[in-house]
Backbone bond lengths (Angstrom), bond angles and torsions (degrees), N, CA, C in turn:
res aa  C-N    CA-C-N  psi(-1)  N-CA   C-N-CA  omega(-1)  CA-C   N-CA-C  phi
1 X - - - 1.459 - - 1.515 109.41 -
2 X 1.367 116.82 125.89 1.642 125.90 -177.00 1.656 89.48 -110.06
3 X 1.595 104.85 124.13 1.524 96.92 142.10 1.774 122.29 -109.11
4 X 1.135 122.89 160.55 1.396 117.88 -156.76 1.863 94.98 -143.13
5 X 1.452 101.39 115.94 1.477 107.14 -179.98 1.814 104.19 -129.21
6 X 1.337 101.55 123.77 1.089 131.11 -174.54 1.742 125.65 -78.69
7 X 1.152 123.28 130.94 1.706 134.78 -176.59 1.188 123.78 -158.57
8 X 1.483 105.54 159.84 1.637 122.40 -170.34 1.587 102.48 87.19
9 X 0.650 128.00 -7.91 1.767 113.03 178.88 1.881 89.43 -68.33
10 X 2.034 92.96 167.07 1.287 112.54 -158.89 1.638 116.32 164.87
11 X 1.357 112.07 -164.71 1.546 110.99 -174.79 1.607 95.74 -119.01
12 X 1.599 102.67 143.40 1.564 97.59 -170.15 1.863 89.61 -147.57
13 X 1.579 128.56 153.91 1.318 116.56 178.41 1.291 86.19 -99.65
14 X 1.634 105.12 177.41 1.271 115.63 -172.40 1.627 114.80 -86.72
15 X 1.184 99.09 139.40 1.622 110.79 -174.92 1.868 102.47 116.32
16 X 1.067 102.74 -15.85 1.518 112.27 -177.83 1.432 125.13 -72.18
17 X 1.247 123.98 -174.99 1.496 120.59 178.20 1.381 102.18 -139.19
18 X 1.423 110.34 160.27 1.636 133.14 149.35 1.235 126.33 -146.13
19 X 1.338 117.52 160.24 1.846 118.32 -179.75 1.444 82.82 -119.49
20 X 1.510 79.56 127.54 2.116 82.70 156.50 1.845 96.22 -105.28
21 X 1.347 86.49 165.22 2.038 86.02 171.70 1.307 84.67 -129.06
22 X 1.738 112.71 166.04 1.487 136.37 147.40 1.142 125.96 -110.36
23 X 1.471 137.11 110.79 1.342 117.15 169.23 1.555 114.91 -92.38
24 X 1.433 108.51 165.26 1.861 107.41 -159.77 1.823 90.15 -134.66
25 X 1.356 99.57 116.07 1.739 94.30 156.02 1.309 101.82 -81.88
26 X 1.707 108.98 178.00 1.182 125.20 161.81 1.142 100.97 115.82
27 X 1.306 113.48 -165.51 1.849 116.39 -153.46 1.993 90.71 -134.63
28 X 1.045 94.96 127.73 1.998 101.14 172.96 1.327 114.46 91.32
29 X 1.627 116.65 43.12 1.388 119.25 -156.98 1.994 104.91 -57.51
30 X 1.644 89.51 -41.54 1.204 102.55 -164.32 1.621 123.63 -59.04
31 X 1.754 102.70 -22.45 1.664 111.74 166.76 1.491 100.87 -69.43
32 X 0.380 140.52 -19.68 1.760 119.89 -176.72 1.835 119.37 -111.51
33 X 1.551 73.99 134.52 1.111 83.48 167.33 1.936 157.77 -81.97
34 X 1.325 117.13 117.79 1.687 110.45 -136.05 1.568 104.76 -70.90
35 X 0.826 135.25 157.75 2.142 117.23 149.26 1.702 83.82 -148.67
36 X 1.586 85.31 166.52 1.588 139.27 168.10 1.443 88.72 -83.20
37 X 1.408 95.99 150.31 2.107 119.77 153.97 1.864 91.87 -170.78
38 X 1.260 96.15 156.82 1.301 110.00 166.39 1.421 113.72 -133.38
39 X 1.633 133.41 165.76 1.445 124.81 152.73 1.223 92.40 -132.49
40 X 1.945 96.21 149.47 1.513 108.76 171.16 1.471 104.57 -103.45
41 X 1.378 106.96 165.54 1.864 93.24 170.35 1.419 131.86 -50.26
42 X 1.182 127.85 105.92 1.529 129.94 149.62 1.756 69.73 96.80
43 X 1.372 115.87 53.89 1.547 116.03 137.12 1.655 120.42 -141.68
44 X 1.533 116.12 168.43 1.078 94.23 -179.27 1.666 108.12 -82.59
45 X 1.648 121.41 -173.28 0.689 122.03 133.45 1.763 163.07 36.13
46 X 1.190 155.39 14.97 1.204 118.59 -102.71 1.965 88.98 -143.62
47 X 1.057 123.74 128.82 1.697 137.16 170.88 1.684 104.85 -35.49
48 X 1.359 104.23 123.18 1.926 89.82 156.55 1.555 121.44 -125.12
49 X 1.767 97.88 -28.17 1.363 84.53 168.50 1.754 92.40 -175.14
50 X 1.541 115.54 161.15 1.813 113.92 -158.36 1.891 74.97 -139.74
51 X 1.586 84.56 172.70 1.350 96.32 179.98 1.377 102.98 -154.47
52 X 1.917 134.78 100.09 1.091 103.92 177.72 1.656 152.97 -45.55
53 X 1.711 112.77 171.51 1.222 89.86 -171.00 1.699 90.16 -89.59
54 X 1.296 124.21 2.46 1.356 114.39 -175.72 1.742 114.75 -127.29
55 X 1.050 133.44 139.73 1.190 111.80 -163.40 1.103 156.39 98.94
56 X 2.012 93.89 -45.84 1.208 128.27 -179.68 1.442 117.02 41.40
57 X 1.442 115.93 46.90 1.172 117.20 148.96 1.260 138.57 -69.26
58 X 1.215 121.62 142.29 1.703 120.52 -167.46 1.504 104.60 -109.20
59 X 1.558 100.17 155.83 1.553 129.23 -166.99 1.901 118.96 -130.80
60 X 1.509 101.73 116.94 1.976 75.37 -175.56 1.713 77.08 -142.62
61 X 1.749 99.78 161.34 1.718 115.72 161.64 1.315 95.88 -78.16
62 X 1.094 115.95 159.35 1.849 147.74 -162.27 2.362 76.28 -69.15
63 X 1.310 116.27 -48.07 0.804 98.60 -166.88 1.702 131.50 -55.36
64 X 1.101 111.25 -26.72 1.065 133.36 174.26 1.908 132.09 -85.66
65 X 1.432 93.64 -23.73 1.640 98.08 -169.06 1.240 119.06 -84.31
66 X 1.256 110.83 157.19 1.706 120.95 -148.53 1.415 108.88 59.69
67 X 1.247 143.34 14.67 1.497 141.91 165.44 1.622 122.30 -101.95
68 X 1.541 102.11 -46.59 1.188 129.52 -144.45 1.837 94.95 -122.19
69 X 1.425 113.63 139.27 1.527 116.74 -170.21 1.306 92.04 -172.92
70 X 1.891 89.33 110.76 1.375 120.05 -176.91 1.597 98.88 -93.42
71 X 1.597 133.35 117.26 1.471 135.62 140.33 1.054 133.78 -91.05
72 X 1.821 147.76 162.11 0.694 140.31 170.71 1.829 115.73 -139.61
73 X 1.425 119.86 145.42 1.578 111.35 -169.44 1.373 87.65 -135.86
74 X 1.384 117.88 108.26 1.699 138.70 148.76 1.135 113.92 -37.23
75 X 1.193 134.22 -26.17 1.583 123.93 -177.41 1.164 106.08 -81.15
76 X 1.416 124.33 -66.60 2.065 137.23 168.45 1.312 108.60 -47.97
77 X 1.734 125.05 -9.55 1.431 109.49 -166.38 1.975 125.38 35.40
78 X 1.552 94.55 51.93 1.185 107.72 177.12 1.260 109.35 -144.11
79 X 1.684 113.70 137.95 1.705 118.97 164.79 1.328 109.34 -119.48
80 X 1.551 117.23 154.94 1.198 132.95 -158.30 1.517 101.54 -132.15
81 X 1.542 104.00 145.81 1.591 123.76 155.38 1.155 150.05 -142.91
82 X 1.670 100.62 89.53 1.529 124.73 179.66 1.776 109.70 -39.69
83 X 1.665 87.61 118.67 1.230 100.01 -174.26 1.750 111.09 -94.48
84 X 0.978 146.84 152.33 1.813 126.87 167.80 1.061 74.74 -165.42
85 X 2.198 104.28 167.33 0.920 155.26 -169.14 1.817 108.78 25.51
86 X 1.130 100.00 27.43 1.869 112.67 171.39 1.596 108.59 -16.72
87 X 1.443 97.24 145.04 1.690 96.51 -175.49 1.921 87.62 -128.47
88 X 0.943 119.40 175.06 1.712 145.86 171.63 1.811 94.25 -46.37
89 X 1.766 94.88 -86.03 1.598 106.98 177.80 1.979 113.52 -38.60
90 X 1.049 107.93 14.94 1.575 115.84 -177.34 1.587 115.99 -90.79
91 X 1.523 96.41 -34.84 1.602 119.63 -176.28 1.650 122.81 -61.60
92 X 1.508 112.50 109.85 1.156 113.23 -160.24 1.923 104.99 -172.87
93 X 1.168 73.12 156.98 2.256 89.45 172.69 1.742 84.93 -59.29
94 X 1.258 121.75 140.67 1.656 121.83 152.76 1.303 106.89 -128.56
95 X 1.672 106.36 120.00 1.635 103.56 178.40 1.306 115.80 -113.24
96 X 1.358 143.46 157.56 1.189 147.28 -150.05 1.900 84.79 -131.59
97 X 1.437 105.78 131.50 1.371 133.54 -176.24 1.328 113.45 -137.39
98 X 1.513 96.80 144.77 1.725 119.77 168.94 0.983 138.86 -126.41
99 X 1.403 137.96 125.89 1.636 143.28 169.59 1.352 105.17 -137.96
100 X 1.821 72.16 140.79 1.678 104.19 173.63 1.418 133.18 -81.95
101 X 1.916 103.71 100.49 1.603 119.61 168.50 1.682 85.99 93.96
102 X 1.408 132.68 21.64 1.146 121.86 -161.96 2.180 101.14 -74.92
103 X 1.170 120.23 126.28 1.444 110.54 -172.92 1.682 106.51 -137.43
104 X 1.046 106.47 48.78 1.504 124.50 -179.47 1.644 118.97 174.65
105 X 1.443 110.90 169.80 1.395 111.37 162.60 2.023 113.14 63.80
106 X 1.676 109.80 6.93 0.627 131.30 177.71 1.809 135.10 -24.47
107 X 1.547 101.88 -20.61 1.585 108.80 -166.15 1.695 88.21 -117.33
108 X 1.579 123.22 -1.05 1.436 113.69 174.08 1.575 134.25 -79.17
109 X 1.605 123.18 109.64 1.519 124.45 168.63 1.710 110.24 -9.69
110 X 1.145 93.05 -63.51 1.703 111.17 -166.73 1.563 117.33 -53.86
111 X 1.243 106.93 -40.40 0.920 109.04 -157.31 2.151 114.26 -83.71
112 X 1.345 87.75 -1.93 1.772 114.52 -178.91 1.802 105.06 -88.53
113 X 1.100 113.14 122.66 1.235 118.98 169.16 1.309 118.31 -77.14
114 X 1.376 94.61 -57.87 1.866 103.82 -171.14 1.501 98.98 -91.92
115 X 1.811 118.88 163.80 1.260 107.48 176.35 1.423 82.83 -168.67
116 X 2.010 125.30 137.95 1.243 130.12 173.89 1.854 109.83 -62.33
117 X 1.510 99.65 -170.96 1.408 114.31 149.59 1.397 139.49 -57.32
118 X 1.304 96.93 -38.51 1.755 119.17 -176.40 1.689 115.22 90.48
119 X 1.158 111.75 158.64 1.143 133.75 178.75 1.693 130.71 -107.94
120 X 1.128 125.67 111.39 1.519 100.82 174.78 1.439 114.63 -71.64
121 X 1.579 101.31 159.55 1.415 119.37 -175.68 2.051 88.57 -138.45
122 X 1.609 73.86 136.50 2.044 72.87 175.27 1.281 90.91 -159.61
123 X 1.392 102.97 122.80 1.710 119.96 -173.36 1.430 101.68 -127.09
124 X 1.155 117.21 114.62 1.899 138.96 -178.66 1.331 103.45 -82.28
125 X 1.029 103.22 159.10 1.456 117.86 -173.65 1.522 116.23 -115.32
């Protein structure tokens, strides 16, 4: 059992930055694998960025890359997501998710077991 509690969300203008962090109880932080998703109102869902649990290779949609920089530190059992040059279309719930040994299929809802509360993100224009 992972629980996953979420921070740093907030109001930011555009061109701006934020880090959200996640912290993760539970035991084997380092098997699993972390991702980003956000929802905006009356949308679904949507991937922003994963971080393996091995390797620590990183994953982003075209929408996000070169903006957005997902880390993660095994010791704090926490992953992070450097936010920069924030746009409007940015504004959304962002929840921080987990699966175990997950090494594919990376941008899928489904495929996440664990998943926080979420955070607001509100980027002005």
């Amino acid at each position: 059992q992972v629980r996953l509690v979420e921070s740093g969300g907030g109001l930011v203008q555009a061109g701006g930055s934020l880090r959200l962090s996640c912290a993760a109880s539970g035991r084997s932080f380092s098997s699993y694998t972390m991702g980003w998703f956000r929802q905006a109102p009356g949308k679904e869902r949507e991937f922003v960025a994963a971080i393996r649990w091995s390797g620590g290779s990183t994953y982003y949609p075209d929408s996000v890359k070169g903006r957005f920089t997902i880390s993660r530190d095994n010791a704090k059992n926490t992953v992070d997501l450097q936010m920069n040059n924030m746009k409007p279309e940015d504004t959304a719930i962002y929840y921080c998710a987990a699966s175990w040994l997950l090494s594919s299929a990376y941008d899928s809802t489904a495929r996440y077991n664990y998943w926080g509360q979420g955070t607001q993100v509100t980027v002005s224009s």
